[in-house]
N, C-alpha and C positions, 0 to 999 in steps of 0.2 A: 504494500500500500504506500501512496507518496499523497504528500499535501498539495493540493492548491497551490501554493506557494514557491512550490520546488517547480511546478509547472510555468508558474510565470516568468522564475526566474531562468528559466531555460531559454525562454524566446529572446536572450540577449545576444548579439552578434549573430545573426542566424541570416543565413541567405535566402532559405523556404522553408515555409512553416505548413503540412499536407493536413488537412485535419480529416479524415477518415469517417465520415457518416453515415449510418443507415436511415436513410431518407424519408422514414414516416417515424422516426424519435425525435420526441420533441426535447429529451433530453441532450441532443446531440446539438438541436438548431440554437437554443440556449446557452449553452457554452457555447459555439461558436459567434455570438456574439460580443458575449462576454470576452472572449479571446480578439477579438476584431480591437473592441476598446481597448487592451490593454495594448495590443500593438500599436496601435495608433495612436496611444502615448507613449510606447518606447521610439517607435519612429517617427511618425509625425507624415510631412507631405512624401516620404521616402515608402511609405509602404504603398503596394499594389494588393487588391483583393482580385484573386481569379476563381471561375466558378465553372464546375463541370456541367452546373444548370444551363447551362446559356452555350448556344453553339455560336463557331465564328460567323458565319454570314447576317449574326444579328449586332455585332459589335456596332456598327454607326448608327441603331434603334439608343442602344446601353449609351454611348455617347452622346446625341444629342437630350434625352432622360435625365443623366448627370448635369450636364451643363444647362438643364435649364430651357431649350429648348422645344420641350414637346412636352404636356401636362400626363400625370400618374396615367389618366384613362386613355389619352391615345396611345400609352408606353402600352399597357395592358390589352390593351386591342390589337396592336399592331405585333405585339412578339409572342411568339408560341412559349408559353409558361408551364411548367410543370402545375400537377393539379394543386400543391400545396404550395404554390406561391407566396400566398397571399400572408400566410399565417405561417412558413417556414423560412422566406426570404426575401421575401418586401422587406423585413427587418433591417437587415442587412444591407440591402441596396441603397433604404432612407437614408442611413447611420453613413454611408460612404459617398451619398449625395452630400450630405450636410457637412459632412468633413474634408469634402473635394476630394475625394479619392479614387486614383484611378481604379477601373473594374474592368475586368478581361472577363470576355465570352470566349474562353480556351477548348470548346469540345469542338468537332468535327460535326459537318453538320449529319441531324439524324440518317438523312434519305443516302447520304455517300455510304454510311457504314453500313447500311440497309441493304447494300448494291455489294458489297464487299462481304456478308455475311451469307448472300442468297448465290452467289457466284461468284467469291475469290477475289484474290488483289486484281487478276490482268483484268477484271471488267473494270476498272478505272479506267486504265490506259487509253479508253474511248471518251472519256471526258474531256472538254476543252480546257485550253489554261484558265479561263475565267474561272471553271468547278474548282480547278486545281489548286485555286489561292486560297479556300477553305480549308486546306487538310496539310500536314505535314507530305514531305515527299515522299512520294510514293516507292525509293527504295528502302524505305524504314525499316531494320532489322527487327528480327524476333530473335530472339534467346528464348529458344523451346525450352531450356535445361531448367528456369526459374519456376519454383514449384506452383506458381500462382497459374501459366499457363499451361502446364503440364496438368494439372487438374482439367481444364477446360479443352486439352485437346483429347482426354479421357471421356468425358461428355459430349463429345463430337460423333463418338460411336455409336449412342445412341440417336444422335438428330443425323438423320440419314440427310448429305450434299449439303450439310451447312459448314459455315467455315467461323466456326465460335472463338475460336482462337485467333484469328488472324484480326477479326474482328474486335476483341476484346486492343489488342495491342495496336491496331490503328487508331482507336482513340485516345490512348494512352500516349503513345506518337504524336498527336497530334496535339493533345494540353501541353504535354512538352514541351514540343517546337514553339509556340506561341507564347508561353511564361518566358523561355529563350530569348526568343524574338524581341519583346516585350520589354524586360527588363535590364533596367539599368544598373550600372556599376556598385551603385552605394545603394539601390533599390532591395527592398525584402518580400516576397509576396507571399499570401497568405492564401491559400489554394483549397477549395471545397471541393471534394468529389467523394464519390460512393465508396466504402472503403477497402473494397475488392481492389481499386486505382491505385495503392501504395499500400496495401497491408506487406509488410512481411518486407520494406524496404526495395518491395517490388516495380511493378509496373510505371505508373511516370516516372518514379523515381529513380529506375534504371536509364530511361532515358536520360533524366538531366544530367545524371553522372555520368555518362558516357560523355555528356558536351563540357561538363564543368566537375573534375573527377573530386578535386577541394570543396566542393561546394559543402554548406554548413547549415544539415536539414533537420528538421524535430518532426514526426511523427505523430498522427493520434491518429484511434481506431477505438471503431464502440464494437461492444460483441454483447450478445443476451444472453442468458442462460437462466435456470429454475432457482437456483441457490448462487446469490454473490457474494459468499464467505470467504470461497477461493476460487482461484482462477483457472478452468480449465485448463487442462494440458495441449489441448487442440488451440486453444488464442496464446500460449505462452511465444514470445518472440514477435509476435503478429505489428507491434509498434514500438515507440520510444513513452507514450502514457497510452493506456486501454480503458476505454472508459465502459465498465461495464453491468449492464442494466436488468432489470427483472423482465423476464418474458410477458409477466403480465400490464408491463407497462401499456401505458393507451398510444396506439399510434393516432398520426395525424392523417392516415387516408387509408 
């Protein structure tokens, strides 16, 4: 067990901070705000919020939103939101409006990994460069050997001609390439995704290291179970703090 405390004090010197959530915990979207605030007084105009919610082809909806430009309900109209928006990350969006902060829509958008899951990478390859500016490039390596993908090319065998894995790592690729992209030198982001996306110091996280091998990450991961006395043996490793919750918890959808 670690305090509160030991967790804030980790977010110091950090170049990415993954927070790992199961997306209908409302105990997850709570601290991640709570963590939002704290980084945004450790760094100030230096941090970037990135969100697996939001794919890139919506980033200039997310930009002109922040800035002020276009009111709550045309932002709400006009960008495909997840169902629990409203009450899982409106929060967050307000709190990084009102604090000028930048906000990256880092996922690939749905309908390419849709295209890539139903028929493999080479169906990209017919995409124009305009599709092409949404997704990382499309030589993005897989390292089958990391147990995060090797589980889901296990489950491949069962979904007869899907491509679960390739697919799992092309969006993973693609938050990558774009927090890359993205960020600046003295810049820290603070990265939302499902937490299949970095459990186990996997999936984007591999990516980034691959571009930036020093880079100086903090992990969080939620996981549920019947009894939170102690920590399963199946999530031990799974992050750097595990926040972990009663199954009976309410979700938010």
């Amino acid at each position: 067990k670690v305090s509160y405390k030991k967790l804030q004090k980790s977010l110091k010197e950090k170049d990415y901070v993954f927070f790992g959530e199961h997306h209908d915990n409302p105990i997850s979207h709570w601290l991640e705000l709570e963590l939002l605030k704290e980084l945004n007084g450790l760094y100030g105009s230096n941090l970037q919020v990135a969100f697996e919610m939001f794919e890139y082809d919506q980033q200039l909806l997310l930009n002109d939103f922040l800035s002020g430009v276009i009111s709550d309900k045309n932002f709400e109209d006009s960008c495909r939101l997840w169902p629990n928006y409203k009450t899982d990350y409106k929060p967050l969006i307000q709190y990084a409006k009102e604090n000028k902060l930048f906000c990256l829509a880092s996922n690939v958008p749905r309908k390419y990994a849709n295209i890539l899951f139903r028929n493999g990478r080479p169906a990209l390859d017919s995409l124009s460069d305009f599709d092409k500016m949404f997704m990382a490039p499309l030589d993005f390596k897989i390292d089958t050997s990391l147990s995060q993908y090797s589980a889901l090319s296990s489950m491949e065998q069962h979904m007869v001609g899907s491509h679960l894995m390739e697919a799992q790592a092309f969006k993973d690729a693609t938050m990558a390439y774009f927090m890359l992209k993205y960020k600046k030198e003295n810049n820290v982001v603070f990265h939302l995704n499902g937490s299949y996306h970095s459990d186990f110091h996997q999936g984007i996280m591999w990516y980034i290291q691959q571009a930036q091998p020093a880079a100086s990450i903090v992990t969080i991961s939620t996981v549920t179970q019947e009894q939170i006395g102690k920590l399963d043996k199946e999530h031990l490793g799974r992050a750097d703090y595990i926040i972990c919750v009663p199954e009976s918890m309410t979700r938010t959808y």
